[in-house]
N, C-alpha and C positions, 0 to 999 in steps of 0.2 A: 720520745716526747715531741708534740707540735710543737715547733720552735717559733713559725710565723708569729705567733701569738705572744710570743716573747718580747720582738722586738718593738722599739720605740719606735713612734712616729717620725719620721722625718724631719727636721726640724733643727732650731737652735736658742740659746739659752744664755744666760749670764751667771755665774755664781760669786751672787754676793751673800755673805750674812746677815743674821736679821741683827748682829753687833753691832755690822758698818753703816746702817743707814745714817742716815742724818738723824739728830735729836738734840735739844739744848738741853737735857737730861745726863749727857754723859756718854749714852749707851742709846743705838738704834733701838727700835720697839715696833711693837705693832700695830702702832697708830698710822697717823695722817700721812706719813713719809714711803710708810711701805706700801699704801694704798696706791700712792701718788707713783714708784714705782713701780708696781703692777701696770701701772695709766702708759708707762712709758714703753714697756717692755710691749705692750701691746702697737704703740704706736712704730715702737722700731721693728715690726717684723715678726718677733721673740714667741717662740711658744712654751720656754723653758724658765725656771726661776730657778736655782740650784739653792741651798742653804749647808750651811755646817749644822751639827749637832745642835740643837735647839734644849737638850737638858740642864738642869742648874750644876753649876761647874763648881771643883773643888781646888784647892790647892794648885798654883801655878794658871788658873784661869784655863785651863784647854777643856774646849766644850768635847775631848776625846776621852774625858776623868772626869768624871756627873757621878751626882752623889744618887742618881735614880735612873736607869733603863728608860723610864715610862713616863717620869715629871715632866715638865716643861720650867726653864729660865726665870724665875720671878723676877730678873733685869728685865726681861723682854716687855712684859703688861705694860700699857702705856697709860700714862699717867695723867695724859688732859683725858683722855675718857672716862677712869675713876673721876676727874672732874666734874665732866660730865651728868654725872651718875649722882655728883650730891656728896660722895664720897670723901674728897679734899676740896680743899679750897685754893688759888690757883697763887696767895701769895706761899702757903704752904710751901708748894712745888720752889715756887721762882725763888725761896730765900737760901735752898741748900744750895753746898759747894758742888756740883757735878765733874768739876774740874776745867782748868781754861783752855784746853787743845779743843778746837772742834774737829778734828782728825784721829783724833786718838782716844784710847778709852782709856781713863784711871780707874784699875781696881778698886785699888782699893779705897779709892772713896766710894762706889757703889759697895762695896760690902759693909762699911760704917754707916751710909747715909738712906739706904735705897729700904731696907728692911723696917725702919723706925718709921717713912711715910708708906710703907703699904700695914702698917701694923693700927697708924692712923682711920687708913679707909678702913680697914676692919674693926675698929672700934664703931665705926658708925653706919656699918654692915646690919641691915635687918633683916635678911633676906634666909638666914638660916631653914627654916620650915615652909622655903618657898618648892614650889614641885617642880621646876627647872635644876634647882640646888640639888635638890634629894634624888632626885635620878640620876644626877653625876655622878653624888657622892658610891650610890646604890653600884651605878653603869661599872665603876672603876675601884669596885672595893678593895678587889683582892691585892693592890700593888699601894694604892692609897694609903691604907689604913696603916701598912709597914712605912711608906715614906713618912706620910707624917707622925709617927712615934721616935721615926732616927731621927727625922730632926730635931723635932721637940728633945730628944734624949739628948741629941748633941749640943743645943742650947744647954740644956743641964748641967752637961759636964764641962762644960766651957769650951768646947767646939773641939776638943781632942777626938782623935777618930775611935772609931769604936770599939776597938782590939784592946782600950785603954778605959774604958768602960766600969763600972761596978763586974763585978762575975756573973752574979745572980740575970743582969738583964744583958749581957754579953752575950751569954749564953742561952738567950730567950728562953728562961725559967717559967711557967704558966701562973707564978703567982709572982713574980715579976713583972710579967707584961701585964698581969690583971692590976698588980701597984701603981706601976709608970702611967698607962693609960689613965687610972682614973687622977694620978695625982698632977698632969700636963692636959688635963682635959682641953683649960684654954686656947696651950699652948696648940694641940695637934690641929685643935679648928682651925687657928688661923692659916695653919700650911693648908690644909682642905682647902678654904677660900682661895690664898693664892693661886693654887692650881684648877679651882671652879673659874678664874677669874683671866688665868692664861690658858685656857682652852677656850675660855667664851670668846676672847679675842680670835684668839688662834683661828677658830672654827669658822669665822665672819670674816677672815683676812682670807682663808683657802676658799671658801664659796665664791667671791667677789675674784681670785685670781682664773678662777675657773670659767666662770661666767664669763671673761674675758678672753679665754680660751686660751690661759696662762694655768699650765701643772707644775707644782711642786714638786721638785726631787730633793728628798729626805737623805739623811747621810746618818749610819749606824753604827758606830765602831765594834769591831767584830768581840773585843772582851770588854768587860767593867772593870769598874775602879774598884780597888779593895775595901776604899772606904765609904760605900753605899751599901743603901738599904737592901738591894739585888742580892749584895754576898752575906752581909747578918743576915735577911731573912730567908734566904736560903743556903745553908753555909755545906749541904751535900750534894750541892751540885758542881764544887769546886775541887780540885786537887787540898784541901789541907790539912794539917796535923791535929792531936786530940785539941791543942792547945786554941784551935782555928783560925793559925797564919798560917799564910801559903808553904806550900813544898818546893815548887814549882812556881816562878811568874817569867811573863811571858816577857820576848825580847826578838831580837837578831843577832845573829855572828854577825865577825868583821867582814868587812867587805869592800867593794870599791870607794866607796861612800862614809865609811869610818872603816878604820884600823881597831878602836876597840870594842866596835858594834853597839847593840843597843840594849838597853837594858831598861821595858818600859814599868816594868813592876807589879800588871795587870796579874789576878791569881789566873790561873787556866783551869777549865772546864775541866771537870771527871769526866770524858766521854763517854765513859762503858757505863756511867749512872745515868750521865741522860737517854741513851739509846737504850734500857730496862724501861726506864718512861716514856718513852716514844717523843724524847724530847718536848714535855709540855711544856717547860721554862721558854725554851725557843721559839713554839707555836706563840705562846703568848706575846712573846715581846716582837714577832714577828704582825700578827694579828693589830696590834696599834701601832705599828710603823705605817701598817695600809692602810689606817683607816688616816692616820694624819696626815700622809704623803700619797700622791698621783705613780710616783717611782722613789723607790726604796733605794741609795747607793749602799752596799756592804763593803765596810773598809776591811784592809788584809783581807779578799778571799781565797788568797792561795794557802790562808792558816788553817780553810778549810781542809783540804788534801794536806796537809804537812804542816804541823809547827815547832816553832822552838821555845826549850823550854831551858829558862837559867834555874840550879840550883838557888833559892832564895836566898841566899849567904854569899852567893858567887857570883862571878862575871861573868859578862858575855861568851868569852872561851871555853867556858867549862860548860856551856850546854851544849845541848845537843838536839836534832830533831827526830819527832816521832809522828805516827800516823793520826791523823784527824780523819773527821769522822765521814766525811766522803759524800758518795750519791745518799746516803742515807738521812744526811743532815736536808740535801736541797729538796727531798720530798716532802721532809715536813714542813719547809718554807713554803715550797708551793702550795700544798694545802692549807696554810694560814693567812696567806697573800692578799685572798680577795682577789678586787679588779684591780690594784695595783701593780708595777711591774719593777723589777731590780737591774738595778747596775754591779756588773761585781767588776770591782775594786782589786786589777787582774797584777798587778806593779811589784817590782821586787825581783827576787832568783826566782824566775819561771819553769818547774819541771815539768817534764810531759804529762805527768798525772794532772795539773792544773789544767793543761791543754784538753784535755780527753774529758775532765769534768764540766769544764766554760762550754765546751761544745755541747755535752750530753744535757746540760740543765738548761740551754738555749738563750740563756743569759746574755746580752753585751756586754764588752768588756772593754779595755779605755786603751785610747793612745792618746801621747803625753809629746806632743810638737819640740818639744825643749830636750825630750831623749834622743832627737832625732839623725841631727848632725854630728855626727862622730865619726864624717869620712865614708862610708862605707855602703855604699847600692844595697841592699839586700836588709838595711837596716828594720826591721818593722816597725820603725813608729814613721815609715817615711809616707806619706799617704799614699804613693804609687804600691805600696803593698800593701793596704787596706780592705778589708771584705764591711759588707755594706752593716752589717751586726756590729756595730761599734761606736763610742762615743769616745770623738778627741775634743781634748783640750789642749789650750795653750801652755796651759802651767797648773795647778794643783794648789792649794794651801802651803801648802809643802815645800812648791820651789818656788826660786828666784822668778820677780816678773822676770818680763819679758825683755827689757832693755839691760833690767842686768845681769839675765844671762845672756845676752848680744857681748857683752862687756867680758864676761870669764869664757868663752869659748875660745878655744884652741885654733891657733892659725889656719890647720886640714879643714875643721868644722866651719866656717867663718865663711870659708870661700868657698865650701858646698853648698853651703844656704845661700850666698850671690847667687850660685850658678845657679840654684834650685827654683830660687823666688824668681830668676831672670832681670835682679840687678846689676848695674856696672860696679866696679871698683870707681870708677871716676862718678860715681854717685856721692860718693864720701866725701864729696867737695860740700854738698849741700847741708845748711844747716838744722837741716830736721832729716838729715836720713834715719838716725834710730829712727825717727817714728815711721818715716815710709818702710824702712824695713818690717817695722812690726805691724803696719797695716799689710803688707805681702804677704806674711805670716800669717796673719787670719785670716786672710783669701785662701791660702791653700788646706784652711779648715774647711773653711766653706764651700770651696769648690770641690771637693773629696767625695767618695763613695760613701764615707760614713753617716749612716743615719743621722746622727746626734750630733750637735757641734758645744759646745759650751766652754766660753771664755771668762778668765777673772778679769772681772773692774779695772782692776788696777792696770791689769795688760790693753784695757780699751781706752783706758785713758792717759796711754803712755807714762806709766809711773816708773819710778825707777827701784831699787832693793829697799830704799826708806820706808817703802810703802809694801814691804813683803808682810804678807801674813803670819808665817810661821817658819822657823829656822829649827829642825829638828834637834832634840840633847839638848835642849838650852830654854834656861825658865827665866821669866820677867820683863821679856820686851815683846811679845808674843801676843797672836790674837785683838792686837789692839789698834790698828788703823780701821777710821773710818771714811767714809765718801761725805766730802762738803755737799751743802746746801747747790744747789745749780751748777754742779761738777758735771755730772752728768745729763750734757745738755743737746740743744739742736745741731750741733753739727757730729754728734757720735753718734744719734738718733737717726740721722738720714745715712750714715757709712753702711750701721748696722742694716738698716731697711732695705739700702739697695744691692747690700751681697745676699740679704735674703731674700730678695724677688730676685736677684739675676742666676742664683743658683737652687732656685726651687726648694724655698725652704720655708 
């Protein structure tokens, strides 16, 4: 494989979500804010915008559990543009509860409040038989048409997932789906719209970052959620029983990291039925990852080469790992890519087989600054052993910013990162050493061999664990910090600008 063509440009980034931006809505969007960041990302240098999963999210809010592979967030459409547009009216907007943190997101008032005013703009929606409208709906039938019947279906049944469904449309019966359709006609339009109306945005945000010479990297978790339209309307492309619950969902043993592993509940792929198809579920969902992302990241891609799989009844201990589907799966990706290009998502028990595949599919792969100090020369996440094919980060979704892992590091690690970064111990007099510490920290991103640099928000603007994004095993405080209005401002904007002129980026 030419691998030059693989890697990224040189360069560096910020990953924020399109959750966190500012909005007096609740919830970031893809209005004026994220415009307004793009403006900035430009002005500091930035050739990168990083995002989490941008699909509409189910139970527990993680945009890693989307009730559609291929939708997009109906939190995300911004809602002075539907103003805009004639659509709402702006005391509309200003009279709901969005909630009082402007840092934080409340679910669940976006799931009581957010659906009743875009159900509004679509009442006064004339646009149905317009030829902008009807080439979407035509462009993105084949995955449309199943989303919105599960939703509308799941409205019907009172938002129980769909294993708990009638049988007849459970089991997508053809004179089922020929009843539900006609008898939610309403209902399925108004999902069509939302999602005519979050890609119109969507499409006008990514052109404007671009124009800017700001690409988007897309993030795809490597399985779906049980209870989306992906696994009802294709239910043999999954490991499951006649009854079609899983056999098999997907997880981690115990490990450094937990004792009783994980147990994420995703069904797993039948490989040996998609490799008879040649993988067309895959091309597809790979095929609009490129067209809506500049670089595509693949989360778990070591599940490629190997995963685990928990008996659905059992714990993490009682499974066990088996073979995935290997060089076979990356050439259908490659073929469905386009001019987009991938990050694989390299993190976890690394075995050689993952090694041998990251190289052969020419892929970058990530290093993760916060794995790095554990004592030990020879570490790879230390940048002195980095090859130029690689995107590091400060921290991940995943972990601790950056100050509080300064905070839980081990006496050994503590005082390898002094020595590394080339601070004193008698620095600790001063009263913002965290933060010079974690500006030394993103110099030895930036000053690194690695192509890619991309840091979280929160680590750029000295935040501490309140402001973590996500604590894996653990539902309800997650996903929900967001970036105030003028947080991120002129003096992060000139940091970032001058490690990216001084280190050619």
């Amino acid at each position: 494989m030419e691998q030059k063509s693989k890697r990224l440009e040189r360069g560096a980034g910020i990953l924020l979500p399109i959750s966190s931006l500012p909005s007096p809505y609740g919830i970031g969007s893809l209005g004026k804010e994220a415009y307004h960041f793009v403006d900035q990302l430009e002005e500091a240098g930035q050739k990168y915008w990083q995002v989490l999963p941008v699909g509409p999210t189910s139970f527990g809010d993680s945009p890693y559990q989307s009730f559609s592979t291929f939708a997009g967030n109906p939190y995300f459409i911004d809602l002075d543009l539907l103003q805009k547009e004639g659509l709402l009216e702006k005391e509309e907007i200003q009279k709901i509860d969005w909630g009082e943190l402007v840092y934080d997101v409340d679910y669940q008032k976006m799931y009581v409040n957010r659906f009743g005013i875009l159900k509004k703009a679509f009442l006064r929606w004339q646009e149905k038989s317009s030829s902008d409208y009807q080439d979407f709906v035509h462009k993105n039938q084949e995955w449309l048409e199943d989303y919105s019947l599960f939703m509308s279906c799941k409205d019907y049944f009172g938002g129980v997932e769909w294993l708990s469904w009638s049988e007849d449309i459970r089991c997508r019966k053809e004179t089922a789906l020929k009843y539900y359709r006609q008898l939610l006609k309403e209902k399925m339009e108004f999902w069509c719209f939302v999602q005519y109306k979050f890609f119109e945005q969507w499409n006008t945000l990514k052109k404007y970052a671009n124009q800017k010479g700001i690409q988007i990297i897309g993030d795809i978790p490597i399985y779906v959620a049980l209870d989306s339209a992906d696994v009802w309307a294709n239910p043999g492309q999954y490991q499951l029983d006649e009854t079609l619950h899983p056999i098999d969902v997907a997880g981690c043993p115990p490990d450094a990291f937990s004792d009783y592993g994980q147990k994420w509940g995703n069904p797993i792929y039948d490989w040996d039925i998609m490799e008879k198809d040649h993988f067309t579920w895959w091309k597809k969902r790979i095929k609009a990852a490129g067209s809506m992302y500049d670089v595509v990241r693949i989360d778990h891609f070591i599940g490629i080469v190997r995963y685990y799989a928990i008996p659905a009844e059992g714990v993490p201990v009682d499974g066990a790992f088996r073979k995935g589907p290997g060089e076979k799966l990356i050439k259908a990706i490659d073929e469905a890519i386009g001019d987009a290009k991938v990050i694989a998502e390299d993190l976890g028990v690394v075995v050689p087989g993952v090694r041998q595949l990251l190289k052969q599919s020419g892929y970058p792969g990530m290093k993760i600054l916060e794995f790095a100090f554990d004592g030990k020369r020879n570490n790879e996440y230390l940048p002195h052993n980095y090859e130029r094919n690689c995107v590091v980060y400060s921290g991940t979704h995943d972990n601790e910013t950056l100050l509080g892992y300064f905070d839980s590091l081990p006496e050994e690690g503590y005082e390898y990162l002094l020595d590394y970064t080339g601070l004193c111990i008698s620095d600790k007099i001063c009263s913002e050493f965290k933060e010079k510490l974690a500006n030394a920290v993103i110099r030895l991103a930036y000053q690194s061999v690695a192509d890619t640099v991309i840091l979280q928000m929160q680590d750029i603007l000295k935040k501490d664990n309140d402001a973590r994004m996500n604590l894996p095993s653990t539902i309800g405080q997650n996903w929900r910090w967001r970036l105030k209005r003028g947080e991120f401002g002129e003096k992060e904007i000139k940091f970032l600008g001058k490690m990216a002129d001084i280190y050619d980026r």
